[in-house]
N, C-alpha and C positions, 0 to 999 in steps of 0.2 A: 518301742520306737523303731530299732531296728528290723521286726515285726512287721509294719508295718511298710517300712521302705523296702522293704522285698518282696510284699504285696506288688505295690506300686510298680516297680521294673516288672516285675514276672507281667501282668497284665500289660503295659506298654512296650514287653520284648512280643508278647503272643498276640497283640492290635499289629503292629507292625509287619508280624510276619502272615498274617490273611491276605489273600489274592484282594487288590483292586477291582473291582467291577463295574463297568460305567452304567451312569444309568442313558436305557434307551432315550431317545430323541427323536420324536416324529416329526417332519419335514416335507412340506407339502407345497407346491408352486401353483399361483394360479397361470392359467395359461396368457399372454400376452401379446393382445393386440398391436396391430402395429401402427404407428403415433398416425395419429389423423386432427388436425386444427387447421382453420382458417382466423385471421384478423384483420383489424384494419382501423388505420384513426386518423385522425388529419387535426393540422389545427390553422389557424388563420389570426392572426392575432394585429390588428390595425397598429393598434398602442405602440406595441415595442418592433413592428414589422416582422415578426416571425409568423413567414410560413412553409409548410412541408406537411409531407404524408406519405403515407405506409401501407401497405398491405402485403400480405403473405398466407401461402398455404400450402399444406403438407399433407402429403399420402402415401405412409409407409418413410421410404429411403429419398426420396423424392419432393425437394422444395423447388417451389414458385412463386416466385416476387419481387414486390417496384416499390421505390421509395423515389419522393421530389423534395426539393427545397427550392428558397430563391433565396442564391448565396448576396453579401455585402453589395456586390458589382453589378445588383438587377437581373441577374444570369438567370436561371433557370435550367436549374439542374437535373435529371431525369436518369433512374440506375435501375434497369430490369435485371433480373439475376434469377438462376437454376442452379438447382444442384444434385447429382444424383451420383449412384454407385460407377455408374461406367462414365460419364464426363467428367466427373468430380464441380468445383465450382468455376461458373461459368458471368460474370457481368458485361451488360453493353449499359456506356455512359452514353450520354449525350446530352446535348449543350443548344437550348432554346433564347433568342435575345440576345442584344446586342448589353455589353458593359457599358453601364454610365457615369460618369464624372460624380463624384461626390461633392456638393457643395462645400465651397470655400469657406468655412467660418470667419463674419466679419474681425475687423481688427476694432476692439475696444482701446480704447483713449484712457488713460488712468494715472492720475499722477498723485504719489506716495507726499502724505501731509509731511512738511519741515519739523525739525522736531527743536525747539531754541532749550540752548541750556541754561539754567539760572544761575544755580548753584553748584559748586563742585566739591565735590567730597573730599576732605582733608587725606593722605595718603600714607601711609605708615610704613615705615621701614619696618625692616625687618635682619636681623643678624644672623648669621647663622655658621660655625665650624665647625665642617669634618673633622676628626679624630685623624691625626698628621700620618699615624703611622699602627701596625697593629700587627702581631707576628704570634702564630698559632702555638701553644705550647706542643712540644714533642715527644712523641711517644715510641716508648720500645715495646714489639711484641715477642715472646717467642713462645714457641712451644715444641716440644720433644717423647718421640716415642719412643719408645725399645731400638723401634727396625729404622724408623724416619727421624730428622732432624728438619725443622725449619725455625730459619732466625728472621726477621722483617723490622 
């Protein structure tokens, strides 16, 4: 047995002591184009009144693009934007339409049904006493070292 366990160290003293050596790693980049997209969407929606739209495009460092809506107030909203290495970003807002009134939601008439009571429900007492008085038992701690002394 002993025998053995000195197999075991000799071989895990002489694993441990061989050089590490990494293994190679090939690494290879494609080269990379530089970002080129156009888009664009709109939507129009009668139902719920949402409308607005989008467009944008990029070449290279360099965007261009408008987005509109028509905000709550009828307005008409309109935001051109650039952006590049030497301006950085750039927006012009501007404001189409006059704001309109939003209708006044009529006043509904409604009046809450009476409600008649028949019966009433018998009422129960109820008793109940605190404990008058209550006083925590008390305790001694202490404890003592060689060098320290504490008493509480």
């Amino acid at each position: 047995m002993a025998a053995k366990l000195f197999v075991v160290l000799a071989l895990a003293a002489v694993a441990s002591a061989l050089p590490v050596v990494p293994v190679a790693k090939y690494a290879y980049a494609e080269p990379e184009a530089p970002a080129h997209y156009e888009f664009q969407y709109s939507v129009h929606d009668e139902h719920s009144g949402d409308v607005k739209q989008q467009q944008e495009s990029r070449e290279g460092d360099v965007v261009h693009g408008s987005y509109s809506l028509v905000q709550p107030d009828g307005v008409h909203r309109i935001v051109e934007y650039s952006s590049d290495a030497h301006n950085g970003f750039n927006a012009n807002v501007r404001y189409e339409g006059q704001p309109i009134q939003a209708p006044v939601p009529a006043k509904i008439a409604y009046a809450a049904p009476v409600a008649k009571l028949v019966h009433a429900a018998p009422v129960a007492r109820v008793a109940y006493s605190a404990p008058i008085s209550y006083a925590a038992p008390l305790a001694h701690v202490s404890y003592s070292s060689p060098a320290i002394s504490y008493h509480h």
